[in-house]
C-alpha positions in Angstrom: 57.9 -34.5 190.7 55.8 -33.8 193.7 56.6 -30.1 195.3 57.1 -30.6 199.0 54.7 -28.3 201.3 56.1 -26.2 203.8 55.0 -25.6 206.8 52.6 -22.3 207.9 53.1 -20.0 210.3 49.7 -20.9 211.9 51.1 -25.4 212.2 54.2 -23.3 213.8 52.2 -21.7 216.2 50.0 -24.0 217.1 52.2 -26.5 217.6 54.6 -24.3 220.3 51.1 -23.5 221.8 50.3 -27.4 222.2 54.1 -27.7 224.1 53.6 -28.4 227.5 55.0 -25.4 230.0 57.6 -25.8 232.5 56.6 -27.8 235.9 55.2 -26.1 238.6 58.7 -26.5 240.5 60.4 -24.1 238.0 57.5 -21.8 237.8 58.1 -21.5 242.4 61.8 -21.1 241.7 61.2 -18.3 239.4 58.7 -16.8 242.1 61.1 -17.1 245.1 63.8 -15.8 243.2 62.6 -12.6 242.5 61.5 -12.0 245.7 64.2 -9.8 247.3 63.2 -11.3 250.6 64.3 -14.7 249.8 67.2 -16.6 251.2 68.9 -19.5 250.2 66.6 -21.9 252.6 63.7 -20.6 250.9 64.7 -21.6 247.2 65.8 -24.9 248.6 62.6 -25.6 250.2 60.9 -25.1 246.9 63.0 -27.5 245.0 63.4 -30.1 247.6 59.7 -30.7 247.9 60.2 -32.5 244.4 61.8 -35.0 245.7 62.5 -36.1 241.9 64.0 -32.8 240.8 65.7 -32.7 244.2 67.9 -35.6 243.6 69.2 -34.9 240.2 69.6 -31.5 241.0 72.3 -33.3 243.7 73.2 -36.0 241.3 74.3 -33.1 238.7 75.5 -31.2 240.7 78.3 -33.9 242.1 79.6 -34.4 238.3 83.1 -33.7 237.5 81.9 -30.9 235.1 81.1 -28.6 238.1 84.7 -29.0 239.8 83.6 -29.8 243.5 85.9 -31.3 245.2 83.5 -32.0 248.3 80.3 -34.2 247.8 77.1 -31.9 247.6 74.5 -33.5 250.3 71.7 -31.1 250.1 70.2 -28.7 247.6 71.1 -25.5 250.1 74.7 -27.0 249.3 74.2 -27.3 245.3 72.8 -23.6 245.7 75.8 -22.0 248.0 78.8 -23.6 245.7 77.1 -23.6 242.3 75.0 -20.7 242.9 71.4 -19.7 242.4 71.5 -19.0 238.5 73.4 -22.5 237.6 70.9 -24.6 240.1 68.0 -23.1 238.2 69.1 -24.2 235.0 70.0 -27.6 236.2 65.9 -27.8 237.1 64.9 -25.9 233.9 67.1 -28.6 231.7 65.4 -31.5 233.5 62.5 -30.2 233.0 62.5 -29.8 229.4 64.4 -33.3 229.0 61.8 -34.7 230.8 59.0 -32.7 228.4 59.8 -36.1 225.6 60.2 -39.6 226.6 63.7 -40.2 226.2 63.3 -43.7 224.8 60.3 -42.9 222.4 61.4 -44.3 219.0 60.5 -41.8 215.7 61.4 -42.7 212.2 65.4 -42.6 212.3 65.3 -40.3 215.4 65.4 -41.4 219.0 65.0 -38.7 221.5 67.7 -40.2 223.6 70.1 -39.6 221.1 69.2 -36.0 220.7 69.3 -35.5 223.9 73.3 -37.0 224.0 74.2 -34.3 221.4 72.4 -31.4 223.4 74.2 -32.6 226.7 77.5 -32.7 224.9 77.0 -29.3 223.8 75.9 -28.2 227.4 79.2 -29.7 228.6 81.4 -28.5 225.8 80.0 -25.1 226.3 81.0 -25.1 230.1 84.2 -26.2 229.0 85.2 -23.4 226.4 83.9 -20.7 229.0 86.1 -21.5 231.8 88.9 -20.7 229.4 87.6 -17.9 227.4 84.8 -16.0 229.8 84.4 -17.4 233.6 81.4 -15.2 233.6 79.4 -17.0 231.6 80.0 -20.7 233.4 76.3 -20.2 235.0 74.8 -19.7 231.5 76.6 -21.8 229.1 75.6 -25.2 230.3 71.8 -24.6 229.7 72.1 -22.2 226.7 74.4 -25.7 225.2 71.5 -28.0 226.5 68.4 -26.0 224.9 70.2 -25.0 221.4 68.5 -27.5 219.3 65.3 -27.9 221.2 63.7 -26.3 218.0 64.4 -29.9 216.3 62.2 -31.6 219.1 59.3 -30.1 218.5 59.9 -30.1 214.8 60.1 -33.9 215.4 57.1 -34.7 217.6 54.7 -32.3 216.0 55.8 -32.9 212.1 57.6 -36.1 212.1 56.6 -36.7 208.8 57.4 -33.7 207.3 60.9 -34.2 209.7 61.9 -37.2 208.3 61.6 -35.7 204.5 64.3 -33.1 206.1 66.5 -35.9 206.9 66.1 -37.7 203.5 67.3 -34.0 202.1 70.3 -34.5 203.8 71.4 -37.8 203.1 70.2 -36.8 199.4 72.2 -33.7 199.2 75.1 -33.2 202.1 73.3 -29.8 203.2 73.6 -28.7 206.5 70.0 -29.5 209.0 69.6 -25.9 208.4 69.8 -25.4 204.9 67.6 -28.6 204.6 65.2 -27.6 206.7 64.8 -24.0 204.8 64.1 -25.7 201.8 61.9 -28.9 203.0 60.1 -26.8 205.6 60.2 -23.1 205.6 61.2 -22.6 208.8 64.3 -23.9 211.0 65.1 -25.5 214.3 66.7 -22.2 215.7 63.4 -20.4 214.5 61.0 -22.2 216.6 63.1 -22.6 219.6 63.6 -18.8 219.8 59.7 -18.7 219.8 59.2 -21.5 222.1 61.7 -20.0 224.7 60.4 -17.2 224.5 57.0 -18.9 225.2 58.1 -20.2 228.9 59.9 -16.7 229.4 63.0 -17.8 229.8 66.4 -15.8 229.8 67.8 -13.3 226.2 70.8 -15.2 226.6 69.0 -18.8 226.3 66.6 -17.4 223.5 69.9 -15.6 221.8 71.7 -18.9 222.3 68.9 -20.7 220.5 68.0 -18.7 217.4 71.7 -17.5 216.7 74.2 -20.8 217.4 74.5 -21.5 213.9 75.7 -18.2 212.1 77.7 -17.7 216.4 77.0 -14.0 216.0 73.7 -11.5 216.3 72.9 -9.7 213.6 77.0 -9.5 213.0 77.5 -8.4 216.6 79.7 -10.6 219.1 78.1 -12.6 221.8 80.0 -14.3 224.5 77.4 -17.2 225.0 76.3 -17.4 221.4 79.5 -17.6 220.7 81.0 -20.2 223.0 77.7 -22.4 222.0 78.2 -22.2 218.1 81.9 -23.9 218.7 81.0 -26.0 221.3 78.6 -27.4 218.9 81.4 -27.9 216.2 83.4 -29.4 219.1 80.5 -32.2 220.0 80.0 -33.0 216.4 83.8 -33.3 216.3 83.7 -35.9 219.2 81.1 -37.4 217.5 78.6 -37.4 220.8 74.9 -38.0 220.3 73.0 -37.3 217.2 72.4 -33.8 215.6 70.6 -34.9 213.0 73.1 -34.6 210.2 77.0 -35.6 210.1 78.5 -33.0 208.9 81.2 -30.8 211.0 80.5 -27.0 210.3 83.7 -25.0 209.9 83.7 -22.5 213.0 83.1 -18.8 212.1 86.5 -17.0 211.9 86.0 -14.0 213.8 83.8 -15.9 216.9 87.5 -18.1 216.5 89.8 -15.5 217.2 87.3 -13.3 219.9 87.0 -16.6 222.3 91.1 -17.5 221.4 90.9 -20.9 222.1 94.0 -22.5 222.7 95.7 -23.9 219.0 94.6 -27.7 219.7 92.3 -27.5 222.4 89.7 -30.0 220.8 92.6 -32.2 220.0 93.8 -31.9 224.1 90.4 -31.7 225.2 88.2 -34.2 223.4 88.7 -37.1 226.0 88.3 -34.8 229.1 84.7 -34.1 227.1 84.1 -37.6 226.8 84.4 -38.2 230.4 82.6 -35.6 231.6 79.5 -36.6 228.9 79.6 -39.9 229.7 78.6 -39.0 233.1 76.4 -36.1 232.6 74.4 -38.9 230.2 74.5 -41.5 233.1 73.2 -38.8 235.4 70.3 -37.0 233.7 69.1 -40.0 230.8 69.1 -42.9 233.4 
């Protein structure tokens, strides 16, 4: 029987070297933001002179997920109730959504539908931390959006070799990650931690990225790892979007008992997901 190739370091490289960076819009935000001089008119300005980015930014902004009980009008409005840090990541995740057409059609993959399952995750994510760590409600939703990003570009720069990690699967009811180790070399967390840490973005996204399977760092608890490796169970669960696989990992114990979750939350929680994904989807896919 033929052995199956894996992939180099160099095709690894060279493909998160051929990914596009982030828009110019994100790359002003960043700039303006770290100015100490700036003002919330000055970070708005930048942003609403995309007039596309502008208007989700608003669209997102208005969804149930965020709790606003008064209609945002204006991105100086998104910025003073949602705050600087949360409107960033709302441009950074349209920005990378926007990276792949969403409708492209790959053997047995359609971005869309990875896209569904990253979105559910964002939203689960945002969910679990307003019970567990309030702190983290500005991180979570992005961290949720970009953890599989590492499949994307395994998709659209090996599709052939992607697909064979798919047959695996179906083959042998592994886990994406265990399939992709043994078909490829190298997983989905892997390359997203690199490519992350390509456009400079936040520890806590990269973290989220490379450590939302095992939950934990190198053994060592992580708020936002941790609420994105069981909202992950929790989408897969609710059966939003595609990850790739169907399996439901079991969550890890001790990231269980540190976020203490209510006894049946997904149970008591999984149609209030629903809702709010169905309109985060009709918001940022249409």
């Amino acid at each position: 029987m033929k052995t199956q190739k894996m992939l180099s370091e160099n095709q690894i490289l060279e493909a998160i070297n051929s990914v596009p960076t982030l828009p110019s819009v994100y790359q002003n935000i960043i700039r303006v933001m770290t100015d100490k001089r700036s003002t919330v008119d000055d970070i708005a300005e930048v942003i609403s002179k995309d007039q596309a980015a502008a208007l989700k930014v608003l669209k997102v902004a208005n969804s149930p997920i965020f709790g606003i009980t008064r209609t945002i009008t204006t991105v100086h409005d998104a910025i003073m109730y949602l705050g600087f840090v949360e409107v960033r990541n709302i441009v950074v995740a349209l920005s990378v959504i926007n990276l792949v057409e969403k409708n492209k059609k790959f053997k047995k993959f359609r971005p869309r539908d990875f896209w569904k399952h990253s979105l559910a995750v964002g939203v689960a994510s945002r969910m679990i931390a307003q019970y567990t760590d309030r702190s983290a409600l500005d991180k979570v939703f992005l961290a949720g959006i970009l953890h599989d990003v590492g499949k994307l570009v395994l998709l659209v720069y090996f599709e052939d070799d992607y697909m064979k990690v798919l047959d695996y699967i179906q083959k042998n009811r592994v886990f994406l990650v265990e399939a992709e180790k043994n078909v490829l070399g190298f997983t989905h967390c892997e390359v997203g931690q690199r490519l992350l840490t390509k456009w400079h973005l936040a520890d806590y996204l990269v973290n989220a990225v490379a450590y939302h399977e095992e939950g934990m760092i190198n053994g060592k608890f992580d708020s936002v790892v941790g609420i994105v490796h069981i909202a992950n169970i929790f989408a897969r669960a609710t059966s939003l979007g595609n990850p790739g696989d169907n399996l439901i990992p079991e969550p890890n114990h001790e990231i269980w008992a540190k976020i203490n979750l209510p006894e049946k939350f997904f149970e008591e929680k999984k149609d209030e997901l629903k809702i709010y994904f169905n309109e985060i989807v009709s918001t940022i896919l249409s």
